[in-house]
C-alpha positions in Angstrom: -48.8 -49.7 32.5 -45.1 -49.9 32.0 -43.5 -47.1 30.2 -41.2 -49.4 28.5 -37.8 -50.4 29.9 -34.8 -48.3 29.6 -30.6 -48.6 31.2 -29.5 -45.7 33.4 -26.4 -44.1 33.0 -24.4 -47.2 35.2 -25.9 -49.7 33.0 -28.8 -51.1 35.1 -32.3 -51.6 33.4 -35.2 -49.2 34.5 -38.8 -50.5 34.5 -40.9 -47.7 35.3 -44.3 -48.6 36.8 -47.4 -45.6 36.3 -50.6 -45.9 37.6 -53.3 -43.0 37.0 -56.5 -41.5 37.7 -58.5 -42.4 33.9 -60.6 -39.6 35.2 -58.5 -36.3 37.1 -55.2 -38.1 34.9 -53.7 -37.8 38.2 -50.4 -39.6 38.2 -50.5 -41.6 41.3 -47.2 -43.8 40.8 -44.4 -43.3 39.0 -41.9 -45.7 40.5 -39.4 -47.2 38.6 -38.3 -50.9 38.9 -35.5 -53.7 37.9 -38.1 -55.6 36.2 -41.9 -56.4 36.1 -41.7 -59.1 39.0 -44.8 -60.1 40.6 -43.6 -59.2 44.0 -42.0 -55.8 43.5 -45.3 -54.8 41.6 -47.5 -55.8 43.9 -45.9 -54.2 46.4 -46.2 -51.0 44.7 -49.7 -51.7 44.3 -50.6 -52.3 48.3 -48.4 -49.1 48.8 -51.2 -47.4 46.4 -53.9 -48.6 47.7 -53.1 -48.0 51.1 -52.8 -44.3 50.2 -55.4 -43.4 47.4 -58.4 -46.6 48.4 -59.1 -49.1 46.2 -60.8 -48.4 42.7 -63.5 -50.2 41.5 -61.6 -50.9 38.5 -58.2 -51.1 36.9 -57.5 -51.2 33.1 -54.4 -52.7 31.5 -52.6 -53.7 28.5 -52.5 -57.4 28.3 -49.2 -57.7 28.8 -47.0 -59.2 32.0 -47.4 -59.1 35.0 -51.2 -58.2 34.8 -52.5 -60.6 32.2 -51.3 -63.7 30.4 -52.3 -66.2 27.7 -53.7 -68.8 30.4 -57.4 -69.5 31.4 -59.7 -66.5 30.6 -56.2 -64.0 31.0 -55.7 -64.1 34.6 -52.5 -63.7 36.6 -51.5 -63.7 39.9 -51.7 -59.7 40.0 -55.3 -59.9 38.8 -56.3 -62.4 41.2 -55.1 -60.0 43.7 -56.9 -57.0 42.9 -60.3 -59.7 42.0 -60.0 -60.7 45.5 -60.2 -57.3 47.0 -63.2 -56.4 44.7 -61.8 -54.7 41.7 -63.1 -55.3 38.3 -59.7 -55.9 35.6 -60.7 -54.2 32.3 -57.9 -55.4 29.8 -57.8 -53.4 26.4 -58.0 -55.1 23.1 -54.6 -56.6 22.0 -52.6 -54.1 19.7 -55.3 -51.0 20.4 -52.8 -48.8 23.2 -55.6 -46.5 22.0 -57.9 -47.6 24.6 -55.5 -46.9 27.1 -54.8 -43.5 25.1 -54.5 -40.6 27.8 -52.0 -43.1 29.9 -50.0 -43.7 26.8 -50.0 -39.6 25.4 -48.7 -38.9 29.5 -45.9 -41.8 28.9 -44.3 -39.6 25.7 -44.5 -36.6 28.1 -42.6 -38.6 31.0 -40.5 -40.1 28.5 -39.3 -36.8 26.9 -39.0 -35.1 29.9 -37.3 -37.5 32.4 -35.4 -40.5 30.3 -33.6 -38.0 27.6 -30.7 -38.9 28.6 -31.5 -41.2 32.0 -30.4 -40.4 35.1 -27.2 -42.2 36.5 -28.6 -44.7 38.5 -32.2 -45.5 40.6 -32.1 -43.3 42.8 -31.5 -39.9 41.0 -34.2 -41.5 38.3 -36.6 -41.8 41.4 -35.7 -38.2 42.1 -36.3 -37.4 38.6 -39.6 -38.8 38.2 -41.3 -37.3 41.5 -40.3 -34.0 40.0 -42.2 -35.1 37.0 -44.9 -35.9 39.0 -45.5 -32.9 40.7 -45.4 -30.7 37.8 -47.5 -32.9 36.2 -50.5 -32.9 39.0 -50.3 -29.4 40.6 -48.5 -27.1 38.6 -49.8 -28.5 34.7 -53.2 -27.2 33.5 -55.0 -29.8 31.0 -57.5 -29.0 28.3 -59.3 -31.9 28.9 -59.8 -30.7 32.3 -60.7 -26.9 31.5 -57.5 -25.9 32.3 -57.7 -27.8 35.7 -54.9 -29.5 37.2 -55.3 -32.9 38.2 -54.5 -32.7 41.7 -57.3 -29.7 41.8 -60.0 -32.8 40.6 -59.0 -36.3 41.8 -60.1 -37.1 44.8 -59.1 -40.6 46.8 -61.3 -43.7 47.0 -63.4 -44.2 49.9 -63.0 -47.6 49.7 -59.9 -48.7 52.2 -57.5 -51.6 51.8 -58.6 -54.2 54.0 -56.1 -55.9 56.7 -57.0 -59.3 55.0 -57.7 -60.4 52.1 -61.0 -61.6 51.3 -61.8 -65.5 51.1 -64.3 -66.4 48.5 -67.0 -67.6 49.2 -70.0 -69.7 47.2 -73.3 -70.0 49.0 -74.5 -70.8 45.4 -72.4 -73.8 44.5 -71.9 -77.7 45.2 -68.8 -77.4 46.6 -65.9 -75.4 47.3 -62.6 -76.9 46.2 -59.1 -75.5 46.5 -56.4 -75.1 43.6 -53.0 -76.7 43.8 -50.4 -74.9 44.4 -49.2 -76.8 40.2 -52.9 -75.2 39.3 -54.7 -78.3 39.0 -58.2 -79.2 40.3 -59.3 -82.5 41.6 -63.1 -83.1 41.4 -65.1 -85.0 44.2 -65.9 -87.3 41.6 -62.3 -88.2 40.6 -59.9 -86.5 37.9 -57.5 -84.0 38.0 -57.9 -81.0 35.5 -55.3 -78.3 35.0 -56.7 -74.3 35.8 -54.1 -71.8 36.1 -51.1 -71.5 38.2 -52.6 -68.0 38.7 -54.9 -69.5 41.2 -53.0 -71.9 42.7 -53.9 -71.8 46.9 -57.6 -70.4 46.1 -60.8 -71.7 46.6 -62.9 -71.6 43.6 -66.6 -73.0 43.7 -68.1 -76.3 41.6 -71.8 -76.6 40.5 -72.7 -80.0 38.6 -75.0 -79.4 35.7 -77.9 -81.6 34.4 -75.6 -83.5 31.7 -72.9 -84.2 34.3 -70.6 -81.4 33.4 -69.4 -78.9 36.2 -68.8 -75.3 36.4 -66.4 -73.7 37.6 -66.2 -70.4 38.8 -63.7 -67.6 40.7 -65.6 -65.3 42.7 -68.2 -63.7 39.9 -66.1 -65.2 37.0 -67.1 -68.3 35.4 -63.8 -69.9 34.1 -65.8 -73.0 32.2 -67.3 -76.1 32.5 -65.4 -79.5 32.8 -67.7 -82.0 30.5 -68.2 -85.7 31.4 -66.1 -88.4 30.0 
């Protein structure tokens, strides 16, 4: 999640990425950016995994860059983690509840590192490491019987791979690749807009008895294209 954007002393704007453990509440990032572009946050993603493994799933807000209003929500950040096997659970618009024990740790960081903000990136890096150390080794929770986090999490075993996975569908008519505009041409003829998120992928076809086709991303079934 973002904790929500905030200027530093020198004027610049702060975008502070968090990821956690939903289990230890380990704080595993707390790094704070210009703005949520796709690049900078997958970066900071890849730097994660590399460390901690890949989880078996992630769960956001539905807000950008991790979901958008498009076909069935994704973007280009969720393709990402779909392709290297994690499930994206997305809460319910306008229930942060669901994301509760991320939000109640963002009023702690909030309080504790932003009143008043540092003077400029750096020192705000410096100020949220020291945040994030307390936090993990030297806070006890309730909700952990007075455990710390770092005392409970422990790192996936699953490593990030040195390629990315290319889908594959043993199952399906075809395999068809996504423009780089997000639009799919059947073998049959006509072009059909997707998503942009999926632009460069492969996504797999399977005709139907009435004609129509389905189209699916890995597991996820975006929809069928009907007949004219």
């Amino acid at each position: 999640d973002y904790k929500g954007w905030f200027r530093l002393g020198n004027g610049e704007r702060c975008d502070p990425l968090t990821v956690s453990d939903a289990y230890s509440r380990d704080l595993l990032v707390c790094d704070p950016l210009f703005s949520p572009k796709l690049e900078d946050v997958r970066g900071v993603f890849e730097r994660a995994f590399r460390e901690y493994g890949l989880p078996d799933a992630i769960r956001t807000d539905n807000g950008t860059p991790f979901a958008t209003t498009g076909l069935a929500g994704l973007s280009k950040l969720a393709v990402y983690w779909m392709l290297l096997g994690i499930r994206h659970e997305r809460i319910r618009p306008a229930h942060p509840e669901e994301n509760g024990r991320h939000e109640r740790m963002h009023r702690t960081l909030k309080a504790e590192t932003t009143r008043p903000a540092q003077p400029n990136l750096l020192r705000q890096q410096e100020a949220f490491d020291a945040f994030q150390d307390i936090f993990n080794t030297k806070r006890p929770h309730e909700a952990l019987d007075m455990r710390r986090p770092a005392d409970v999490y422990q790192p996936s075993l699953r490593t990030y791979p040195s390629s990315l996975p290319e889908p594959e569908y043993p199952l399906h008519d075809d395999t068809l690749f996504v423009s780089k505009e997000g639009y799919l041409r059947l073998p049959v003829g006509g072009r059909f807009f997707l998503t942009r998120a999926l632009a460069g992928q492969p996504v797999g076809i399977r005709e139907g008895y009435d004609g129509s086709w389905l189209v699916s991303f890995l597991d996820l079934e975006l929809g069928y294209i009907e007949k004219n």
